[in-house]
C-alpha positions in Angstrom: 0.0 0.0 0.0 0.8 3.5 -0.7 2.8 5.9 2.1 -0.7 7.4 3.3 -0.6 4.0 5.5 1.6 4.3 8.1 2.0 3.3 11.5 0.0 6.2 12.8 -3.1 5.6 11.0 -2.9 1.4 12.5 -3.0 3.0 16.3 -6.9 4.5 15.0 -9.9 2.3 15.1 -10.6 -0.2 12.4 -14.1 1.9 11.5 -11.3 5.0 10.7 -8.7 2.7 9.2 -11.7 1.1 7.4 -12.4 4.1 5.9 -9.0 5.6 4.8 -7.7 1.8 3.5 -11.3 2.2 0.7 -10.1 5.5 -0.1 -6.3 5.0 -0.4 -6.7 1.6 -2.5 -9.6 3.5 -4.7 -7.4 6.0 -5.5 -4.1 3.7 -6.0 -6.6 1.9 -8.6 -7.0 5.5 -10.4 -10.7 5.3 -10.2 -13.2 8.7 -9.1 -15.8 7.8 -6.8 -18.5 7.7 -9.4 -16.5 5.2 -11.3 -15.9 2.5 -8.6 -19.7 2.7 -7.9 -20.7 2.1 -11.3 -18.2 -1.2 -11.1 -19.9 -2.5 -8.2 -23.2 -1.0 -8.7 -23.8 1.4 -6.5 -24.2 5.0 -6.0 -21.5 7.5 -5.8 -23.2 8.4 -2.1 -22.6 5.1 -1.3 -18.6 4.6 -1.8 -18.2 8.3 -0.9 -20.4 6.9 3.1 -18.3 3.8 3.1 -14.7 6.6 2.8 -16.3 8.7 5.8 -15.6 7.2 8.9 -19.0 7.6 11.3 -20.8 5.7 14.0 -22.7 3.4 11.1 -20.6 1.2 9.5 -20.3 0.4 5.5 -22.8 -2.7 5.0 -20.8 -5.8 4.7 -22.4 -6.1 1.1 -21.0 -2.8 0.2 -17.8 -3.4 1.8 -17.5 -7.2 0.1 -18.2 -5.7 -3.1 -15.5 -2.7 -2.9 -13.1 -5.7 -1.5 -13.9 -7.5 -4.7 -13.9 -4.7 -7.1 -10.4 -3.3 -5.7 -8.5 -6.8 -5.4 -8.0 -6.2 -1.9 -8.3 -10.1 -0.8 -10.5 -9.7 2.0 -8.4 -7.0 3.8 -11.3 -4.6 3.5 -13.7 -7.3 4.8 -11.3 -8.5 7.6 -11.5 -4.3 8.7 -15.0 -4.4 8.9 -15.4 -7.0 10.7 -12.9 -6.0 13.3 -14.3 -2.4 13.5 -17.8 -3.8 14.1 -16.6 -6.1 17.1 -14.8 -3.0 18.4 -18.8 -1.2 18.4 -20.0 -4.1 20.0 -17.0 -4.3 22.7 -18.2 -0.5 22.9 -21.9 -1.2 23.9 -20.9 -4.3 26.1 -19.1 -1.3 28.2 -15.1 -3.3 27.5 -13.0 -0.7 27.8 -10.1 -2.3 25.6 -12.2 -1.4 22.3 -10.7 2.0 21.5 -7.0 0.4 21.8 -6.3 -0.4 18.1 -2.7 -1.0 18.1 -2.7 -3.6 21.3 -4.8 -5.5 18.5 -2.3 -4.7 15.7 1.2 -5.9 16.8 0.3 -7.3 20.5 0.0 -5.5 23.3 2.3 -3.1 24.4 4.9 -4.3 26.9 3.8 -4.0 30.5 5.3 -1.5 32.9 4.4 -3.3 35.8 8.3 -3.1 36.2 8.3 0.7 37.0 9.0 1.7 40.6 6.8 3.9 42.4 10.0 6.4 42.4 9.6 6.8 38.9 6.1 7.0 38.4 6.1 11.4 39.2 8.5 11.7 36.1 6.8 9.1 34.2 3.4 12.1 35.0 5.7 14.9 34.9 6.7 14.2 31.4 3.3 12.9 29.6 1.6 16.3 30.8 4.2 17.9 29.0 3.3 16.2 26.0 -0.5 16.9 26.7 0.6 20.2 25.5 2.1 19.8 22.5 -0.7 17.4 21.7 -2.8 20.1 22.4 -1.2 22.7 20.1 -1.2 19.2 17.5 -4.9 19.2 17.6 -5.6 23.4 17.0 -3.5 22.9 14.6 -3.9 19.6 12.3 -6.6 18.5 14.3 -7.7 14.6 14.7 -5.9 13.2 11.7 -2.4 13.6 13.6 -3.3 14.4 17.6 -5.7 11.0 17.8 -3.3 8.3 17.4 -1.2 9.8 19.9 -3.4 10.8 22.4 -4.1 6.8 22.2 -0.7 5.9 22.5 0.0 8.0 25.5 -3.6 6.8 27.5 -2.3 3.0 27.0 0.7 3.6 28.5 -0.9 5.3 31.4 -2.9 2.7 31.7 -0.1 0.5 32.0 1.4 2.1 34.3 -2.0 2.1 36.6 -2.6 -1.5 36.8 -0.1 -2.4 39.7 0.1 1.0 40.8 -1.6 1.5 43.7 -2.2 4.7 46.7 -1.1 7.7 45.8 0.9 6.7 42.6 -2.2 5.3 41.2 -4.4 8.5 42.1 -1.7 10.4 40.0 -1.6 7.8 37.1 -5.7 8.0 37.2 -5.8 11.8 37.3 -3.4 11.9 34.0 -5.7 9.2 32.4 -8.7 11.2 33.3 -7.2 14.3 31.3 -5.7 12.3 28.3 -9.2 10.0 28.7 -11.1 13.9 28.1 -9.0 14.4 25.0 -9.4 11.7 23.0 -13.4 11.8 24.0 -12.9 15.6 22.2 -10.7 14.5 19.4 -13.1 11.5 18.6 -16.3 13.7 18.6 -14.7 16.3 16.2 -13.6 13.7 14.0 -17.1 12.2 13.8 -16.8 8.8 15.6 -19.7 9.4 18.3 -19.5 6.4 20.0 -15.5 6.2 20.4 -16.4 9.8 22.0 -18.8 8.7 24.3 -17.3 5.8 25.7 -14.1 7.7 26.0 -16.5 10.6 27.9 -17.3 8.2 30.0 -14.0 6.8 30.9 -13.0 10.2 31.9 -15.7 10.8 34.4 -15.4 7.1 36.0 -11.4 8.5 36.9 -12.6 11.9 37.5 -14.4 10.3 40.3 -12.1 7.6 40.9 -9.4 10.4 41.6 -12.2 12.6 43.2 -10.5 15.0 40.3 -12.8 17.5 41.0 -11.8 19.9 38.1 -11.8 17.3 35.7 -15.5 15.9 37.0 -16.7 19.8 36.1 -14.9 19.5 32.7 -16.5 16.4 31.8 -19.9 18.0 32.7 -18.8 20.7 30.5 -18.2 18.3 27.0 -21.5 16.4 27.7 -22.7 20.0 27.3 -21.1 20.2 24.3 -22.8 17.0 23.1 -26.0 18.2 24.1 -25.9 20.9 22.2 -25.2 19.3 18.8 -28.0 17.2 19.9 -29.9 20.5 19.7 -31.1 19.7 23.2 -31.0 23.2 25.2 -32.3 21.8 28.6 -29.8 19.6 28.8 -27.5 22.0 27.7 -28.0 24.5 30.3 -28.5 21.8 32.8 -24.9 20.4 32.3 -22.9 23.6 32.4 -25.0 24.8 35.3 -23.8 21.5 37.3 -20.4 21.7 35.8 -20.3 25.8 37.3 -21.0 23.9 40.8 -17.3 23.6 41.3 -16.7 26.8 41.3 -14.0 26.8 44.0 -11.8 24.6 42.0 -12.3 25.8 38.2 -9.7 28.7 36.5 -10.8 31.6 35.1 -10.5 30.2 31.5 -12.9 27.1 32.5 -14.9 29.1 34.1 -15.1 31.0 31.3 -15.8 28.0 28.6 -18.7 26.5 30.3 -20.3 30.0 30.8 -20.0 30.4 27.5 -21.8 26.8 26.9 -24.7 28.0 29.0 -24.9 30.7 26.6 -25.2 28.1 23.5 -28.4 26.4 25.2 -29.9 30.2 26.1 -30.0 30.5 22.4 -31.1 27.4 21.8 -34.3 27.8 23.9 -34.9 31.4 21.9 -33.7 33.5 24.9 -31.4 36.0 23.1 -30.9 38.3 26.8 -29.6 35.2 28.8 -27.7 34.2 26.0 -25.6 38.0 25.4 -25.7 38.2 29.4 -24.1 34.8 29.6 -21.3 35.8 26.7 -20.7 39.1 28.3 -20.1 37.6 31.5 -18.0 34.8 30.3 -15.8 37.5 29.1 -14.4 38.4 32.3 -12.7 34.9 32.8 -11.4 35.3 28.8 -8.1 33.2 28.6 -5.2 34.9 26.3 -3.6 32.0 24.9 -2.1 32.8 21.7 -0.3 29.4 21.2 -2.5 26.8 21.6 -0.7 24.6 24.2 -3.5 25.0 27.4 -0.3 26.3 29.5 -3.2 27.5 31.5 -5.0 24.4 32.3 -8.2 23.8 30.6 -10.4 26.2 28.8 -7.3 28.0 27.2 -8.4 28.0 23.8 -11.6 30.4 25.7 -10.3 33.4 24.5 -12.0 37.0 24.0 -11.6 36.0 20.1 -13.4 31.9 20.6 -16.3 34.2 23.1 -17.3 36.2 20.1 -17.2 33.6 17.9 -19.5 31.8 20.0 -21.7 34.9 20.3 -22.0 34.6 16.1 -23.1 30.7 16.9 -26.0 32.1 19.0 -26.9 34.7 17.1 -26.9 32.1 14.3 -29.4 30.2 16.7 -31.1 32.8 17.7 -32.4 33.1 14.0 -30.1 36.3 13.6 -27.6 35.3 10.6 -27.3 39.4 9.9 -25.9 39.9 13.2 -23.4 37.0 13.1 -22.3 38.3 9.6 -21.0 41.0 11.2 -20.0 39.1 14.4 -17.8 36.9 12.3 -16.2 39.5 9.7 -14.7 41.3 12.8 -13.5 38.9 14.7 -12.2 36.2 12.4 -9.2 38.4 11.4 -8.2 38.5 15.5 -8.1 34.2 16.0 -4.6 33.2 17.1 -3.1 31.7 14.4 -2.5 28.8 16.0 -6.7 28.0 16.1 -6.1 26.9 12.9 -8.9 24.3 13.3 -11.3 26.1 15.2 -11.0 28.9 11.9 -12.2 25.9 9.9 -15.4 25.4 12.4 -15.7 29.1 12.5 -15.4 29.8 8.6 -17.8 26.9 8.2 -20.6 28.5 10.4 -19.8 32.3 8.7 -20.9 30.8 5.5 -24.2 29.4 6.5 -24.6 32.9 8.2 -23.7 34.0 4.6 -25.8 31.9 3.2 -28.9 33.1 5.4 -28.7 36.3 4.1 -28.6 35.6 0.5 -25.4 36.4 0.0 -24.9 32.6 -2.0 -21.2 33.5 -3.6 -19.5 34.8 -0.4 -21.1 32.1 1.5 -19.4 29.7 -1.4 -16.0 30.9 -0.8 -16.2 31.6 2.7 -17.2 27.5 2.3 -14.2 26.7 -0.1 -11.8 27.7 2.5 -13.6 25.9 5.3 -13.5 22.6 3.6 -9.7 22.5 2.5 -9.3 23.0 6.7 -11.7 20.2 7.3 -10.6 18.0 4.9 -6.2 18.6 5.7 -7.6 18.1 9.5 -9.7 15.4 9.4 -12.8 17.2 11.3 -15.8 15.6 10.0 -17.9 17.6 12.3 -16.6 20.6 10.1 -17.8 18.6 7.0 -21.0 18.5 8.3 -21.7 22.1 9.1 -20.3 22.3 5.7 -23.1 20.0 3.7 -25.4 22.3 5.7 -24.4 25.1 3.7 -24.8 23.5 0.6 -27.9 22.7 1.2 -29.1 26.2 1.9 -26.4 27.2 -1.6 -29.0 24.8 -3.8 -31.1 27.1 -5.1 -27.6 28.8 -6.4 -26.1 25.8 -8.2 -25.5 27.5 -11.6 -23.1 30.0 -9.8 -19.3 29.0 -10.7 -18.9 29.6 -7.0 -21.1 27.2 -5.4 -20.9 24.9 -8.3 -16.9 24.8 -7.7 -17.6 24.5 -3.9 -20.5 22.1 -4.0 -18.0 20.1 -6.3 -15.7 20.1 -3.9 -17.6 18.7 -0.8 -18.5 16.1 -3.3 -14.9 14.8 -3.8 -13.2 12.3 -1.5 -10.9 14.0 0.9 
């Protein structure tokens, strides 16, 4: 297989690898989406769902017949199969399911070895790396932070099994943050129940640890999840029990899940609580410009991600005018190094766009959207993105949209 397969992409879930191994041997066999359907008799829709990795599988007709049609010799078949035990592992509760590469080349080797001396630089130097993974993901996103992230959790959890007192309360308190992270990165890159189940996982060592900050963060991304559920009770529920901990949060988390309570304000149509709750948030703004979280959690809250937010409300609200304007001003400020959260963010600008009637700014506004989506592997982007589209139909003839409408349609 071609250099696109490396070792990274075996430490991701089969459904991922699944995914990515159609798409890489497709394109190695020089054929267009359209053109391997109409060898095997499907749709282009179909072949271009079986190359997006998401919580529904590929059927194992589709897959069989992609297998066949590419020479692949039941490699494609074997993945499938593999992924959907992992889904089942998932709903069984195992919590070895997410570990891909134990199942590749055997588990890694146990550290059962390591002495209770060693264990603070063993914490020391993975939360160190927590922040570079951290700049990874604002950066390039899921495609290159996930596998590590992975990599680092099993060798925490390693190190927990024989660890026991107060070295295991460390080792579980470092799982818990790496166990958040990978719940984040999974969600963004469209794998929903690898995100729960890793959402979970954190909040079992939250409490495990009696990680009180943590437990409050974890309130905080099932927040999150409620509100791309579109559920604003729940939202405002969550961040209200997540604000409980007040004593223990930093200004910048603080400032994150006040801006979440905001989200399901708007949500439930209540434009005053939701500008209050932004305004307020604002106070607690963190002024991270790097994207490394030196601050703890909620860095990436900055006065630039609160008005962002505000144009996601007003977006809710049913005001796209006003988040035109939120957007156009405050775009141009994003640290840099938000490179993916300017994807999300250009993403949600053109549907604002595309609310007002304004079909061939919304189209480029798209264009540049998708080539961040696509080089960072957030399918949650790509989403938003069909979304736009959709509102862009009735403006198909325009080279704009057609070019960007195009564009969505091609394989990343």
């Amino acid at each position: 297989m071609s250099n696109e397969h490396d070792a990274a992409a075996e430490r991701l879930p089969a459904a991922v690898r699944l995914a990515h191994e159609i798409r890489a041997r497709r394109r190695e066999a020089g054929l267009s989406q359209p053109q391997l359907g109409t060898v095997i008799g499907y749709t282009r829709q179909y072949v271009s769902m079986a190359e997006r990795p998401g919580q529904n599988l590929p059927s194992f007709d589709l897959v069989k017949a992609i297998d066949n049609a590419l020479d692949a010799r039941s490699a494609l078949i074997s993945l499938r199969q593999l992924a959907k035990r992992e889904q089942q592992a998932l709903r069984d509760g195992s919590a070895t399911a997410p570990e891909p590469s134990s199942r590749v080349a055997g588990r890694p080797k146990t550290l059962s070895g390591l002495a209770p001396t060693q264990i603070p630089d063993l914490v020391d130097h993975l939360r160190e790396q927590w922040h570079l993974l951290v700049k990874t993901d604002n950066l390039f996103g899921p495609r290159f932070a996930l596998g590590p992230v992975h990599s680092h959790l099993r060798l925490v959890q390693e190190a927990m099994r024989p660890a026991r007192g107060q070295a295991r309360q460390e080792l579980v308190r470092l799982a818990t943050q790496y166990a958040e992270s990978a719940a984040w990165l999974h969600e963004d890159a469209g794998e929903e129940l690898f995100a729960q189940h890793w959402s979970d996982r954190a909040m079992e060592w939250a409490h495990e640890s009696d990680d009180r900050m943590m437990l409050s963060w974890t309130l905080f991304r099932r927040s999150q999840q409620a509100t791309a559920a579109a559920d604003a009770a729940r939202t405002i529920g969550l961040a209200a029990a997540a604000l409980r901990e007040d004593a223990v949060l930093t200004g910048p988390m603080r400032a994150a899940i006040t801006q979440q309570e905001a989200h399901g304000y708007a949500l439930d149509g209540d434009e005053v609580s939701a500008q209050h709750k932004l305004d307020e948030a604002h106070q607690w703004a963190a002024d991270d410009v790097a994207g490394e979280a030196r601050a703890g959690h909620g860095s990436f809250c900055t006065a630039a991600y609160l008005e962002l937010q505000r144009g996601v409300c007003w977006l809710a609200l049913g005001r796209p005018d006003r988040a035109v304007r939120v957007f156009e001003s405050t775009l141009p400020v994003l640290p840099p190094a938000y490179r993916r959260d300017r994807g999300l963010a250009l993403s949600r600008f053109a549907t604002a766009a595309a609310r007002v009637r304004e079909p061939e700014y919304a189209a480029h506004l798209a264009g540049e959207a998708l080539g961040i989506a696509r080089s960072v592997g957030s399918i949650r982007t790509e989403k938003e993105l069909r979304t736009v589209a959709a509102l862009l139909a009735p403006y198909r003839a325009l080279p704009a949209v057609a070019a960007f409408r195009a564009g969505l349609d091609e394989a990343s």
